[in-house]
N, C-alpha and C positions, 0 to 999 in steps of 0.2 A: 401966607407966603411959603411957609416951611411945607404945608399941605402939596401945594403946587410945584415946588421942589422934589419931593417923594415921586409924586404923578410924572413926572416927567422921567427923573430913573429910571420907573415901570415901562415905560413906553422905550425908555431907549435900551432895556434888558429883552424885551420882547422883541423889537427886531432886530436886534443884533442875533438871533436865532432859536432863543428859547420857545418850545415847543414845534422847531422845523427842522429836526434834523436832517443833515445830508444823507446820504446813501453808504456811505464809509460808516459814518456813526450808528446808522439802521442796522446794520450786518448784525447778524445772530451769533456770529462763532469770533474766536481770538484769534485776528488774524497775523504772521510775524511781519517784523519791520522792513522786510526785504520786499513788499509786496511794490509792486510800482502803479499807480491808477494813471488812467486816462478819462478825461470826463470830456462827457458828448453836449451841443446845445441842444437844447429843441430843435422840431424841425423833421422827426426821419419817420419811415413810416413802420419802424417798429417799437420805437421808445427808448431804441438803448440812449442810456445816459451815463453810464459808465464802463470800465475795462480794467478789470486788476489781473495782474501778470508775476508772478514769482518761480524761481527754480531753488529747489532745496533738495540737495541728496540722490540726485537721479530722477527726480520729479518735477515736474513742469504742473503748474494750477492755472489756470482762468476763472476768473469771477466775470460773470456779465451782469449789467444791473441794467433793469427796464423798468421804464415809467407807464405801465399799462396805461392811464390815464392820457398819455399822448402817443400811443399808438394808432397805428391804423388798421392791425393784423390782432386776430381773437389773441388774448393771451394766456391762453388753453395750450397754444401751439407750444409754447416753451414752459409752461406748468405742468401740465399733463400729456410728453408727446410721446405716441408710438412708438417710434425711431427716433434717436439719438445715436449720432456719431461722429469720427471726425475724418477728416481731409487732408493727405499729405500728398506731396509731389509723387508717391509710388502706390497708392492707394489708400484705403477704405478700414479705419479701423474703428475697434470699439474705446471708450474711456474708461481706464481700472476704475474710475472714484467718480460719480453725478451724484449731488446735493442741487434742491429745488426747495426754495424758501420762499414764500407769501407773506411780505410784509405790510404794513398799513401802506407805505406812499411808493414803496419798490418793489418787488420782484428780483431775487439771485438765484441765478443759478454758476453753480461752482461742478468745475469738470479738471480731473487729474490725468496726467498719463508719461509714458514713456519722455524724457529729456531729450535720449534719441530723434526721438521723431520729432520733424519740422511741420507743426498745424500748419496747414491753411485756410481751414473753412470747417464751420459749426453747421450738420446740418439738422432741422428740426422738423418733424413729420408728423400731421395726427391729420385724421379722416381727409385725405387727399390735397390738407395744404399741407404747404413745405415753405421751411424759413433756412435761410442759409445765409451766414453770417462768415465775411470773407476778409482775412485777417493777413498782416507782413505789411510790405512797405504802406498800402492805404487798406481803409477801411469800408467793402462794398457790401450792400446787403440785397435779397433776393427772396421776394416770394411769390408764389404757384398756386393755384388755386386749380387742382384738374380734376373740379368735381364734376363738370360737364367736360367732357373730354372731346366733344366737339367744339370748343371753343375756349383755349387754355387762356387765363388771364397770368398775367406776369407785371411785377412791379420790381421795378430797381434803381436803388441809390446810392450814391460814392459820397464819402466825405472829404473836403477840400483843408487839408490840414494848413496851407499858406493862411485861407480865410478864414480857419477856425469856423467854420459850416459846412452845412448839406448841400450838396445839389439840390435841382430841382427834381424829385422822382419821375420815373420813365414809365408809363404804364403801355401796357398790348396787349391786345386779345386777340390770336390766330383761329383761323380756321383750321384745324387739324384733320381736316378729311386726308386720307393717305392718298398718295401723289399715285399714278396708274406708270407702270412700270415701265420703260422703254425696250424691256428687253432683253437688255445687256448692259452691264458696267464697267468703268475707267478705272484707270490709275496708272502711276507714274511709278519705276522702279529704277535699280543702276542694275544694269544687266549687259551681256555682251552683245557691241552693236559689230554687227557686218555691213554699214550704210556703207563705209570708206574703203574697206576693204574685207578680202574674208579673215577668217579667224581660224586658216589652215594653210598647213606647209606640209610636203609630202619629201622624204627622205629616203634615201634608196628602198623606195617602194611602200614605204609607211609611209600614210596619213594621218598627222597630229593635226587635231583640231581643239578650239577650244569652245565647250559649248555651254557651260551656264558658272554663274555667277550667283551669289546668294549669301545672305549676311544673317542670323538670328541673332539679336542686339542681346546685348545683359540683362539677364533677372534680374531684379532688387527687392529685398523685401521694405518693410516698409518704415526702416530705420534708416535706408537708402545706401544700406549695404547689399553688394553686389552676390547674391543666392546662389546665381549660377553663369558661369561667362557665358559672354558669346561668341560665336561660332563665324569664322567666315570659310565657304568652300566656294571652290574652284572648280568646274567638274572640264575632262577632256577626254576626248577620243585618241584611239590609235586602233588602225587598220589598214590591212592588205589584201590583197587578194592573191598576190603569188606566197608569200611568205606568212610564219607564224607571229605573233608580234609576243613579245616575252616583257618581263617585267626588267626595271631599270635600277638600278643600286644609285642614282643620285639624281636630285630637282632644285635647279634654283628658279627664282621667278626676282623679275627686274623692272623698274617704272622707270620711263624715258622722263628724262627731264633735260631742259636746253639740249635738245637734239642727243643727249649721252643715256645709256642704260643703266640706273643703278641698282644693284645688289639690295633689293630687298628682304629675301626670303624669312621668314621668322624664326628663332631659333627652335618654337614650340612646335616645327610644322610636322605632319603628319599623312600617311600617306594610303592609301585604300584603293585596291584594284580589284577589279572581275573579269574575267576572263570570258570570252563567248564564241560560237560559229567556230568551233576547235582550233583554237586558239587565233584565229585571224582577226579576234574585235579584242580591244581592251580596252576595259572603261579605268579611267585613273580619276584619285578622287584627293585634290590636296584640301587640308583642312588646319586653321592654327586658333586662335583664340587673342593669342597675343597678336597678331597684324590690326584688328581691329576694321574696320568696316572702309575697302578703298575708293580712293578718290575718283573722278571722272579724268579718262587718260585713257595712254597707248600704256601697254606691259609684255613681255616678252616670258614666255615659261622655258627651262630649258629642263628633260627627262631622257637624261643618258646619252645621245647621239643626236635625241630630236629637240626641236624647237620651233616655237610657233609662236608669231608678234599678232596680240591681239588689243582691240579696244575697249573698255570701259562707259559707258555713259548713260542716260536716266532717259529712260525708253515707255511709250505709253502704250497699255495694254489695255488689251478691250475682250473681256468675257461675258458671253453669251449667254 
């Protein structure tokens, strides 16, 4: 009886976990108490089973833990990969810190970098696949296979955090033969429309015209600090033919709204002329940084004496 007693301990000591540790207790290094884990079920087709996430001191960690054993994807890819890097809304950086651990029943890899920066996505690269590991509010995973590059195979899954599981993975193989060219190419811009009317007034004998539009958005690097502003310019004409056209000591520019003009101009604005055809052309050039990229509308410029009411709006261009 006391035999069978014993035996039963043993059995209820062994599967309460002895000799199956989890993936936490597998870890090789002392990790601090601030780490926060996510664990995955079965089911995906790369094995992650876990996600540890910590910020200490300016530094941001991820731990990935994979289950080789229920993958679907070589686990080469993230043991031994080419390319590693990460993914933020402003681009493409490298990780200060990769650590790559092969354990008996998991696989970690640990990647450190800037706190600054917002990850999005882990990518992993070796002999023409690619695993890509897409991270924030859900968790999507992607991989490539373009070792025929006639025919890219792709696989992709999401995890349903309400149901605590995977999707069902998405598989496709395209044809990759390159499309035969049509030609010429589209696209859509905000530029100045003369559909409605023109985009020129003529003033005792000068012609102000207003003729391009153009916005260069903000740099950022990739802390999603702003590098360099951006640019919005205004470009206009002025021309005569009996008279010289000279430069103006004042510009405002104004957006109609409920049928009233209002004072826009920016305080940052800036102003650039050239002069041409001895002095009968003048090219005027406003430029601010602070206006920031304008709306679709009617706007009015006004440059010393002249003034000219023009449109705004997202015009499709087709080059050849």
């Amino acid at each position: 009886m006391r035999k069978n007693f014993f035996m039963v301990l043993i059995l209820i000591f062994l599967l309460t976990g002895c000799g199956n540790k989890s993936f936490k207790d597998e870890y090789p290094e002392t990790l601090p108490d601030t780490v926060v884990w996510t664990e995955y079920p079965d089911g995906n087709i790369m094995g992650l089973c876990g996600m540890g996430t910590c910020d200490d001191q300016g530094t941001s960690t991820i731990i990935l833990v994979f289950a080789p054993s229920k993958a679907e994807v070589n686990k080469k890819i993230f043991l031994k990969p080419e390319y590693l890097q990460g993914a933020c809304p402003y681009g493409y950086f490298q990780f200060d810190e990769n650590s790559i651990y092969e354990k008996a029943a998991h696989d970690y890899v640990k990647l450190c970098y800037d706190s600054r920066i917002t990850l999005t996505d882990i990518i992993f690269e070796k002999d023409d696949e690619r695993c890509v590991i897409c991270i924030g509010d859900k968790t999507d995973l992607f991989y490539l296979n373009m070792k025929n590059l006639d025919k890219v195979k792709r696989l992709s899954q999401s995890y349903d955090p309400a149901a605590m599981a995977w999707n069902d993975a998405n598989e496709e193989t395209k044809d990759e033969t390159p499309t035969v060219s049509t030609g010429h190419s589209e696209y859509y811009k905000l530029a100045i429309d003369n559909s409605e009317y023109e985009a020129s007034k003529i003033t005792d004998d000068v012609t102000f015209t207003a003729v391009n539009y153009n916005r260069v958005m903000d740099k950022y690097n990739i802390y999603g600090e702003v590098e360099e502003a951006g640019v919005t310019t205004l470009q206009f004409e002025l021309s005569s033919e009996l008279n010289n056209v000279t430069e103006q000591d004042s510009f405002r520019l104004y957006r109609k709204e409920a049928g009233v003009y209002i004072d826009i101009t920016p305080a940052d604005v800036s102003l650039k002329t050239n002069s041409q055809n001895n002095d009968h052309y003048l090219s005027l050039y406003m430029q601010s940084s602070d206006i920031g990229e304008l709306a679709e509308g009617d706007y009015r410029a006004e440059y010393g004496n002249y003034s000219v009411d023009f449109r705004i709006s997202e015009l499709l261009f087709i080059v050849d």
